[in-house]
N, C-alpha and C positions, 0 to 999 in steps of 0.2 A: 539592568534587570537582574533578580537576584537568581541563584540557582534552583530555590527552592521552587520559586514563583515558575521559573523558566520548565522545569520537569515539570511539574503538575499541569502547566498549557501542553505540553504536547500529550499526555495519557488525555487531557480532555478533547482534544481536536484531533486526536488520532479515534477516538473513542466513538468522536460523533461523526467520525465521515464517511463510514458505510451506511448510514441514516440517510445523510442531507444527498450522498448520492445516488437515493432511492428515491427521494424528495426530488430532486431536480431533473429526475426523467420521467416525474408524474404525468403531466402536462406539456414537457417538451422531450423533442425526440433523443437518446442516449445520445446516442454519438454527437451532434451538436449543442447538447449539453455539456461534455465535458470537452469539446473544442473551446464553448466559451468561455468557459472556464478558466481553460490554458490559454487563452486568449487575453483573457484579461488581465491574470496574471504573473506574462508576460510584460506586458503595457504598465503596468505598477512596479514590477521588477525593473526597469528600465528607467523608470522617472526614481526610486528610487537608489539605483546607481549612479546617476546624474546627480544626485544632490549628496552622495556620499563620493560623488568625483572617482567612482568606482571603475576600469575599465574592463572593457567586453573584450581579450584576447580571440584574434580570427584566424591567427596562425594552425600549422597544417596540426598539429598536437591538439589543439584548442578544438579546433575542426571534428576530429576523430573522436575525445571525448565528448561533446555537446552530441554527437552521434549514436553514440554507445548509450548514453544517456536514454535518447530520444525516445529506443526500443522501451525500455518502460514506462515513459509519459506517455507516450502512444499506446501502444500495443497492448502492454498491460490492461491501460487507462479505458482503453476503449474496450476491452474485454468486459472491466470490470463492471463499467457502465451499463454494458449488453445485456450480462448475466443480472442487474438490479431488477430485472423486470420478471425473474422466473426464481430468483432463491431470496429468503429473507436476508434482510441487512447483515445482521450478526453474523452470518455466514461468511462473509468477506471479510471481514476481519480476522476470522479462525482460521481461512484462507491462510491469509498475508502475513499469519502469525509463526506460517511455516515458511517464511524467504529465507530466513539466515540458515536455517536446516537446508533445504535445495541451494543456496549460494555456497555453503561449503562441502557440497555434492560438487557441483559443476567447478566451483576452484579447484577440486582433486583433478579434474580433465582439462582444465583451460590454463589453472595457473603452477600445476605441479605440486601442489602442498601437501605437505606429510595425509599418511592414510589414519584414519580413524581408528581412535582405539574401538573398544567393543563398547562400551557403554556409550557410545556414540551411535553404534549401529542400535543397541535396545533401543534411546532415544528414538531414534527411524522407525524403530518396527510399534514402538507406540505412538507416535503421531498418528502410523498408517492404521493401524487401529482403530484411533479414535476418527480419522476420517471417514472408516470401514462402518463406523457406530452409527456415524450421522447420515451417511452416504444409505444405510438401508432404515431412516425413518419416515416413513411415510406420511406420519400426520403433519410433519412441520414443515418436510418438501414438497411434498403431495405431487402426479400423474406428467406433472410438465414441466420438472427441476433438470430432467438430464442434459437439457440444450443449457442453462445456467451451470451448474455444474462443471460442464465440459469448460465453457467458457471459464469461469474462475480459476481452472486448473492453469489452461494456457497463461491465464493472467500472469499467477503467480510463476511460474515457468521464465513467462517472459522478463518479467518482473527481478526475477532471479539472475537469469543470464545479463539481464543489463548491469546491474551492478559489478557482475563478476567482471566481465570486457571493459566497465570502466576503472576498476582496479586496474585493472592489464595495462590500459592507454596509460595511466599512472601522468594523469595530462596537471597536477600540483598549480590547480589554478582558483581562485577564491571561491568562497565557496558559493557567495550569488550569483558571480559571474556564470561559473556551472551550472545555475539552477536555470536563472533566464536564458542559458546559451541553450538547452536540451527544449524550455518550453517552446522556442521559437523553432527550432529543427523539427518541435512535434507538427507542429500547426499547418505544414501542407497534407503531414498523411489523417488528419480530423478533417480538414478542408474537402479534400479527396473522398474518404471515406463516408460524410455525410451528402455528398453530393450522390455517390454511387448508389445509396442506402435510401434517399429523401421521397418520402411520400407526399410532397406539395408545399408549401409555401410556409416559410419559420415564423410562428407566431408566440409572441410570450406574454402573457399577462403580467404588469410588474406586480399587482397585487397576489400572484401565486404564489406557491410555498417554492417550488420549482425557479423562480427569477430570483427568491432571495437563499434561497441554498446555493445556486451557482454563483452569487455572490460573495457567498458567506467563505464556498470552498477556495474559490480564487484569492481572498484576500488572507483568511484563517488557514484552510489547508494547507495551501499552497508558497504561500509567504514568510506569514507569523509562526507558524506549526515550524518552517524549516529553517528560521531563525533561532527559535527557540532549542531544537532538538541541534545545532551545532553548538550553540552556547552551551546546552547538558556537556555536548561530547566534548569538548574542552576542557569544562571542569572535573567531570565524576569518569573513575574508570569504567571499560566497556562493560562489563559483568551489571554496574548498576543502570546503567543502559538499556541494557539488554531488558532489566523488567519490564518495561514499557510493552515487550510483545507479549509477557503475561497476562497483563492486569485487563489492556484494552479490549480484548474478545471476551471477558467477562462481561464490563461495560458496555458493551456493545451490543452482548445480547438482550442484555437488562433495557438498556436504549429503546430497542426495536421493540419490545415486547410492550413497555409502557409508552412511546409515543406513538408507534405505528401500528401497536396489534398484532403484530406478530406473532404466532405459537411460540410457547418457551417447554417444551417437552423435557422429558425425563432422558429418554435418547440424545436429545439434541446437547442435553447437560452433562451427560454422560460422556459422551463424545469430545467436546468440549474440553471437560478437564482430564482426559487421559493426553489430548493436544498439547494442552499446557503441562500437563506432568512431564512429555517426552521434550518440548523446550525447556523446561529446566533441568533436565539428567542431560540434556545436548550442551545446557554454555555451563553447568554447575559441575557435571559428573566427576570432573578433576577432583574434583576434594572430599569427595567418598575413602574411606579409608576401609582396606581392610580386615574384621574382628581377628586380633590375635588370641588365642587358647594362652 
């Protein structure tokens, strides 16, 4: 698969999966929705390691990362899922478009890494900003976003920290191996979780939009999407990488606004791209020069 083809699948299935996972808790309950998910593709991950003679490393390193992992397949996952039912789509992504900004917060505490210069810090205080923009609009969140909200935060939080502690574990193990070892670690705390949560008896229609989004996420999200974005990381340096977390919450909210209906407000846009302005002065601000007299 070529590079070009390979980046432009991930901006597109990063783009649609705060959609398809508002999709697939129409009808079926969140958290069991994205257990099935991770359920599934796990089970795919596996039969395609077997036919790539791929091995699943269970050693205690192995163990520890597939662990560290798990906190954001889980924790996040299951946040993210909660909150689809009380904030628009788009919002999840503008979310999630703040991890690498919170993952080199928490590396400054977990992994010791040099301190931010100051345009690093501006970057921060316009993210928060632009979350401060969207966080007081009422027409696109409207009277019952604060329980999503909160939820989204932890997401990303979690979401954050897991990455960081799997740097840490520094466990240099392939990279599906890692993907299916963390899906299967997640699947007792979804298991657990949906049982403790369950209001009666799992019903899914295959013809709902909800059976084939948690299809769609297991096979594309989940698989394809992170085949694809290690083939990017491979070839193109991080800096071109890194756009993916620009472009997608644009899309995303275009997404939601013409499949779902979603409000696309002035606030919400606003917010928005002050987000993405403060991700770009966070991975670009290095090469700002400054005007000499």
């Amino acid at each position: 698969m070529s590079v070009p083809i390979s980046y432009f699948a991930v901006v597109l299935i990063w783009s649609t999966t705060p959609l398809t996972i508002a999709w697939s808790s129409e009808s079926v309950d969140p958290v069991v929705a994205a257990g099935l998910r991770m359920a599934i593709a796990a089970f795919l991950g596996l039969c395609l390691m077997a036919l790539l003679r791929t091995p699943l490393p269970l050693h205690r390193r192995a163990q520890k990362t597939y662990a560290s992992a798990a906190i954001g397949v889980f924790g996040a996952m299951c946040c993210a899922y909660l909150s689809s039912r009380y904030v628009p789509s788009g919002l999840i992504s503008i979310m999630f478009g703040l991890a690498p900004i919170l993952s080199a917060v928490l590396g400054q505490w977990l992994l010791k890494e040099p301190t931010f210069r100051a345009y690093r810090w501006v970057a921060c205080m316009l993210a928060l900003l632009g979350l401060g923009v969207i966080f007081t609009d009422d027409v696109a969140l409207g009277p019952d976003s604060l329980t999503g909200l909160l939820l989204l935060l932890l997401a990303v939080t979690l979401f954050s920290l897991s990455a960081v502690l799997v740097k840490r574990c520094n466990g240099q193990l392939h990279p599906l191996a890692h993907t299916v070892g963390a899906l299967i670690w997640s699947l007792p705390g979804f298991a657990i979780t949906g049982w403790l949560l369950s209001t009666g008896p799992v019903e899914i229609d295959v013809a709902s939009r909800s059976f084939w989004s948690i299809i769609y996420l297991a096979t594309f999200g989940s698989l394809l999407g992170f085949v694809c974005y290690y083939h990017v990381l491979r070839h193109l340096p991080p800096s071109t990488v890194a756009l993916v977390t620009l472009i997608t919450p644009v899309f995303a909210l275009m997404l939601g606004h013409w499949l779902n209906g979603e409000p696309l407000t002035a606030g919400l846009w606003q917010g928005c791209l002050l987000v993405v302005a403060g991700l770009g002065l966070f991975f670009w601000g290095h090469r700002l020069q400054p005007v000499r007299g």
